[in-house]
C-alpha positions as CSV (number, residue, x, y, z in Angstrom):
1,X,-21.2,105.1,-24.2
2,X,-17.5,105.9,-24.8
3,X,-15.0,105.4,-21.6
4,X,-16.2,109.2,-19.7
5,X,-16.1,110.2,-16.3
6,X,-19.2,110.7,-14.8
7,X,-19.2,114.8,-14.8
8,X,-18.1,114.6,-18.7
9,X,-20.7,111.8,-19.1
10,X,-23.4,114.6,-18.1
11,X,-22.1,116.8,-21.0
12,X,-24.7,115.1,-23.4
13,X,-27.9,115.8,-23.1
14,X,-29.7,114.3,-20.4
15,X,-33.9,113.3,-20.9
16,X,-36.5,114.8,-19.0
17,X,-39.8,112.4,-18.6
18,X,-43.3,112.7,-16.4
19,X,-43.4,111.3,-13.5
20,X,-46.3,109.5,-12.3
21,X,-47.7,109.1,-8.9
22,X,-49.0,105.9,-8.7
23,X,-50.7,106.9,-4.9
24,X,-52.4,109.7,-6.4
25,X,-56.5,109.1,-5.8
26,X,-57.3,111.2,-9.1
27,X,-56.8,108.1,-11.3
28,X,-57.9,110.3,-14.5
29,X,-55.2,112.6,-13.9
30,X,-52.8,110.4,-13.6
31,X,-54.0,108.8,-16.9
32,X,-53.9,112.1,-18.7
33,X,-50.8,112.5,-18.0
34,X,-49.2,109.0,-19.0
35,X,-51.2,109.5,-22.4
36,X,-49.2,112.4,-23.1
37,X,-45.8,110.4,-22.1
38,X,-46.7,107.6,-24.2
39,X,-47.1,109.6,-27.0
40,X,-44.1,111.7,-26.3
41,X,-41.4,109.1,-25.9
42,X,-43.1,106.0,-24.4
43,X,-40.6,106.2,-21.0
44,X,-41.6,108.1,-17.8
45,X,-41.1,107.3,-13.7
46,X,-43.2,106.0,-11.5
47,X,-43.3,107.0,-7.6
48,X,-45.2,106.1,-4.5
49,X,-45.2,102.3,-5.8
50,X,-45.2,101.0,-2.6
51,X,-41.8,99.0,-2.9
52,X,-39.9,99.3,-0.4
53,X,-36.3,100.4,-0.4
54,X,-35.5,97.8,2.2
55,X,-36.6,95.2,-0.4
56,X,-35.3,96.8,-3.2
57,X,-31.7,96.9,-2.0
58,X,-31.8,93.8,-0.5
59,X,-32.9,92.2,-4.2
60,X,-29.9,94.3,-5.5
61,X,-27.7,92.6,-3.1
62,X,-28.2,89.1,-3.5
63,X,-28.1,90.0,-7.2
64,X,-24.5,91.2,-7.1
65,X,-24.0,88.3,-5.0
66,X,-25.2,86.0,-7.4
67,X,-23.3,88.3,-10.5
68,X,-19.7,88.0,-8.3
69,X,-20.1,83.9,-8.1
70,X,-17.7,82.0,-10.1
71,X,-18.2,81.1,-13.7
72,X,-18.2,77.6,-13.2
73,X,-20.7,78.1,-10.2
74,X,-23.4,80.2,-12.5
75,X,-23.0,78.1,-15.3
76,X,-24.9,75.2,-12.9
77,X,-27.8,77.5,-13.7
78,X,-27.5,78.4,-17.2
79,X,-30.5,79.2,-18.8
80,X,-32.6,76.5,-20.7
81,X,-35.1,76.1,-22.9
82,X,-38.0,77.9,-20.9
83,X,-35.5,81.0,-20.7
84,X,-34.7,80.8,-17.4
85,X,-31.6,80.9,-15.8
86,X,-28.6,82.6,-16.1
87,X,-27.6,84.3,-19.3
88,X,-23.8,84.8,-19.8
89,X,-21.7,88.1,-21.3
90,X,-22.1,87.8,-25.1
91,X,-25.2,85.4,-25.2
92,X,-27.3,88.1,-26.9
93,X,-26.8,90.1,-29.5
94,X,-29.7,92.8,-30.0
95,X,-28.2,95.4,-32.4
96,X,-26.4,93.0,-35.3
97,X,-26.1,95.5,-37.6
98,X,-24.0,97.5,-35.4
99,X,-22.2,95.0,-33.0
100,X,-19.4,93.4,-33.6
101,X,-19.9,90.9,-30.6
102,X,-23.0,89.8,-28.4
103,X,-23.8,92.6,-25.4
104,X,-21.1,92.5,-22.6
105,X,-23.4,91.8,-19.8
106,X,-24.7,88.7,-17.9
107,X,-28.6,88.1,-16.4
108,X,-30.5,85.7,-14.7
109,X,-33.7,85.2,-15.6
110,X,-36.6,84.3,-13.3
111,X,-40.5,84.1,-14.5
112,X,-43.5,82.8,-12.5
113,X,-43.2,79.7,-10.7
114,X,-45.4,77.0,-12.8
115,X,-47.1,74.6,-9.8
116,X,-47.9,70.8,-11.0
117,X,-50.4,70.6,-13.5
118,X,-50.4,73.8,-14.9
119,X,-52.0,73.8,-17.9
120,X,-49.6,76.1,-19.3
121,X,-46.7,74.2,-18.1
122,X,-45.0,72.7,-21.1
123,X,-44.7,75.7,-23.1
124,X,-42.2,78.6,-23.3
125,X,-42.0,81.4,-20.7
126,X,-44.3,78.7,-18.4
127,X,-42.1,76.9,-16.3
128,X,-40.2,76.1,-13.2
129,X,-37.6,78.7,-12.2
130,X,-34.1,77.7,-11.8
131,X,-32.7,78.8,-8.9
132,X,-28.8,78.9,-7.5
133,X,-27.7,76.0,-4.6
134,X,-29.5,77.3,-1.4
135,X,-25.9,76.7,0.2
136,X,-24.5,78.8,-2.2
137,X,-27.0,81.5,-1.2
138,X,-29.1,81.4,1.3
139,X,-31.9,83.5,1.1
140,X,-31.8,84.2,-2.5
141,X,-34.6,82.4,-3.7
142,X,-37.0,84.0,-1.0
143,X,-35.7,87.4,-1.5
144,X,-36.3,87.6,-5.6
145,X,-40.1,85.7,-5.5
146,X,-40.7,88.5,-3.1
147,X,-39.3,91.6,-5.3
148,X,-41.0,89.6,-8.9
149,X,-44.6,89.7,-7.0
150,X,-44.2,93.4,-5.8
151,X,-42.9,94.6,-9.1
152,X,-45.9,92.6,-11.0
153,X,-47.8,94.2,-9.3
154,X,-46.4,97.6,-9.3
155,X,-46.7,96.5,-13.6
156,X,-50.7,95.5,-13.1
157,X,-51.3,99.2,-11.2
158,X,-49.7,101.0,-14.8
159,X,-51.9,98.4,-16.8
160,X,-54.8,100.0,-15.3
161,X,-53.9,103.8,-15.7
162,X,-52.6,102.9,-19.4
163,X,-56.4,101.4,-20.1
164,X,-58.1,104.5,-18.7
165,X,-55.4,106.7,-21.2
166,X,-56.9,104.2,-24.1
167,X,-60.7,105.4,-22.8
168,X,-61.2,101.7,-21.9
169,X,-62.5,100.2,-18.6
170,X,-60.0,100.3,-15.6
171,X,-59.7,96.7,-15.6
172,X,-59.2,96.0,-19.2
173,X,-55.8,94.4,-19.1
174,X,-57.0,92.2,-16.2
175,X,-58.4,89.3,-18.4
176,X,-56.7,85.5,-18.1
177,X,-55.3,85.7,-21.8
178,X,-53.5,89.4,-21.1
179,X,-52.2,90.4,-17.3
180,X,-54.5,88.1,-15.5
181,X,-52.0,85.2,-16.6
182,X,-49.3,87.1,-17.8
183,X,-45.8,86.1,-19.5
184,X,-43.9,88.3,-17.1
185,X,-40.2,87.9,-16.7
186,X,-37.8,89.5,-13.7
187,X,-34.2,89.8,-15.4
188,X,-30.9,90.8,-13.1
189,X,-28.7,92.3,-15.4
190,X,-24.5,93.2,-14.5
191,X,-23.3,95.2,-17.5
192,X,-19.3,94.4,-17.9
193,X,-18.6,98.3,-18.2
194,X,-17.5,97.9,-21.7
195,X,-18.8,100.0,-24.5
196,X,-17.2,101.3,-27.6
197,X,-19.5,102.5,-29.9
198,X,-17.2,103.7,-32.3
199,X,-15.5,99.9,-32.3
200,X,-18.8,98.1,-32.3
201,X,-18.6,97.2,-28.7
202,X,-21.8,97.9,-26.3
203,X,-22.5,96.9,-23.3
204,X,-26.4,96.5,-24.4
205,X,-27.0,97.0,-28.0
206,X,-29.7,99.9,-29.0
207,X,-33.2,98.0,-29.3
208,X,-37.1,97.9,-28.3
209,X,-38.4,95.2,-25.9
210,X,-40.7,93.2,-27.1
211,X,-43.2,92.9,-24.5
212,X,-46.0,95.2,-23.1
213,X,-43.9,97.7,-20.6
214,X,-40.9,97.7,-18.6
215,X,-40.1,98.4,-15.3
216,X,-36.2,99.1,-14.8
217,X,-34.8,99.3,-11.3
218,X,-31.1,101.3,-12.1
219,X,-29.3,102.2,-9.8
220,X,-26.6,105.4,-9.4
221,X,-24.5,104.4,-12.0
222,X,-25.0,106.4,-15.3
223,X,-26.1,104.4,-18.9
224,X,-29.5,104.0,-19.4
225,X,-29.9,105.7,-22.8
226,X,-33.3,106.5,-24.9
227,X,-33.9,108.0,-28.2
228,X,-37.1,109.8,-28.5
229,X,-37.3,108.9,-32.5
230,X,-36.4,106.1,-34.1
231,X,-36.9,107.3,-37.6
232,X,-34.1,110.1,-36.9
233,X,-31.1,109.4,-38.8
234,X,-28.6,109.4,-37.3
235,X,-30.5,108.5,-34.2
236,X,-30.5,111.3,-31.3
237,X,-29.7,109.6,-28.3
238,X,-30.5,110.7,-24.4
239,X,-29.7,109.8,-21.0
240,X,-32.1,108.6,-18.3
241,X,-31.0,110.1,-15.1
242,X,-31.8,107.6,-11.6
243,X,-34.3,109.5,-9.6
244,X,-34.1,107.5,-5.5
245,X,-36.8,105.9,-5.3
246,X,-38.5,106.0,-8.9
247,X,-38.6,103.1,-11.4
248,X,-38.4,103.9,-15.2
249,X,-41.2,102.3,-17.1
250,X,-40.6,101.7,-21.4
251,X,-43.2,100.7,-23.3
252,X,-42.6,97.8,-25.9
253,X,-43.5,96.4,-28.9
254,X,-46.8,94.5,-28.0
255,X,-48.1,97.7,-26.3
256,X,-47.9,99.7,-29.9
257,X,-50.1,97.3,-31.5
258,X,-52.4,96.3,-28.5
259,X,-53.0,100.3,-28.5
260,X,-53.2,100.4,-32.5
261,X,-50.4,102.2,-33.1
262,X,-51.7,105.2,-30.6
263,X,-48.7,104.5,-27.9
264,X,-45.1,104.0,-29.6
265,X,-42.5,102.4,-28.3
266,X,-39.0,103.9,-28.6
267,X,-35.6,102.0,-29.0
268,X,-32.8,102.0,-26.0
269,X,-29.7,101.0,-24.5
């Protein structure tokens, strides 16, 4: 978004979506009602995960710790081949047609830790994590293996309400070749606070993830931008509000056709 205060920044119109209680016993309820979200705009909240907010700002705070390290140290863990590792500001580029210059952020990427002789081991996304000096940051390591395994399997609780909204068995998405061995990736992300639409310049360009869903951990800071239709020219866009204590889930790419084209996914920013 353009350089706005916060109060003008709530001028534009901001998006409701469902939230979903992930502790309520009535599974079919809940599924109901994240079948009508997927249709709808393929983004809604999740509550009563079970993640705690001790754990959750502790992850945020070794993050920023990691984020406010020199250049020179974060660059000893720049991302390789296996995409993991830290990304620097204007590695990626996801909107081409509209950017003049890669995104203005930086992330680190961490994925699950391969152990020797795993079968999967020598190919992409399976891999040994790369982690910053212990030294450096003590703690860090322990504290982000924690927060992956609690939000994957926060991700494996929607997998099974998103099955019952596709009238298939509970444990559907549980299988070794989808969520029983999944490609899932945790990504820090510091956005630069640059974005100038009108000059090309975003801080994360406009685009759909490629994966099965995603679960965003924001914090107070106003950005997070959907737009409900894709086909709309010129596109409609929406902010997602930060509810305490909620995660925002997007659906991606592989969703759409794992579903047959019966949940969308939606682009963002």
């Amino acid at each position: 978004m353009e350089n706005k205060t916060q109060q003008e920044a709530w001028t534009i119109k901001v998006s409701s979506l469902t939230c979903i209680d992930l502790a309520n016993t009535n599974l079919h309820q809940s599924a109901d009602s994240l079948k009508q979200a997927c249709q709808d705009c393929g983004f809604f909240y999740v509550t009563n995960h079970g993640i705690s907010e001790e754990l959750r700002d502790k992850a945020f705070e070794q993050s920023k710790k990691f984020f406010d390290l020199p250049l020179e140290e974060k660059m000893k863990v720049l991302r390789n081949e296996k995409h993991r590792g830290y990304s620097p500001v204007l590695d990626q580029i996801l909107d081409p047609e509209n950017q003049v210059d890669g995104d203005y952020k930086e992330s680190f990427f961490i994925g699950i830790e391969s152990v020797k002789d795993d079968p999967h081991g020598d190919t992409p996304f399976y891999s040994p994590n790369l982690w910053p000096d212990h030294d450096v940051l003590p703690g860090w390591r322990v504290t982000m293996e924690k927060y992956y395994q609690e939000a994957l399997r926060v991700c494996k609780a929607i997998a099974r309400l998103l099955a019952l909204a596709l009238d298939l068995d509970a444990d559907y998405f549980d299988k070794p070749e989808m969520l029983g061995n999944p490609i899932a990736v945790m990504r820090l992300v510091h956005y630069e606070g640059m974005s100038y639409p009108s000059k090309g310049i975003f801080g994360c360009g406009a685009h759909s993830d490629f994966g099965m869903m995603t679960l965003l951990a924001t914090d107070s800071v106003m950005g997070l931008q959907i737009c409900k239709d894709k086909d709309v020219k010129p596109r409609k866009w929406e902010y997602v509000p930060s509810i305490k204590g909620a995660y925002i889930v997007n659906l991606g790419d592989l969703l759409e056709r794992w579903s047959n084209g019966i949940f969308k996914y939606f682009r963002f920013l």
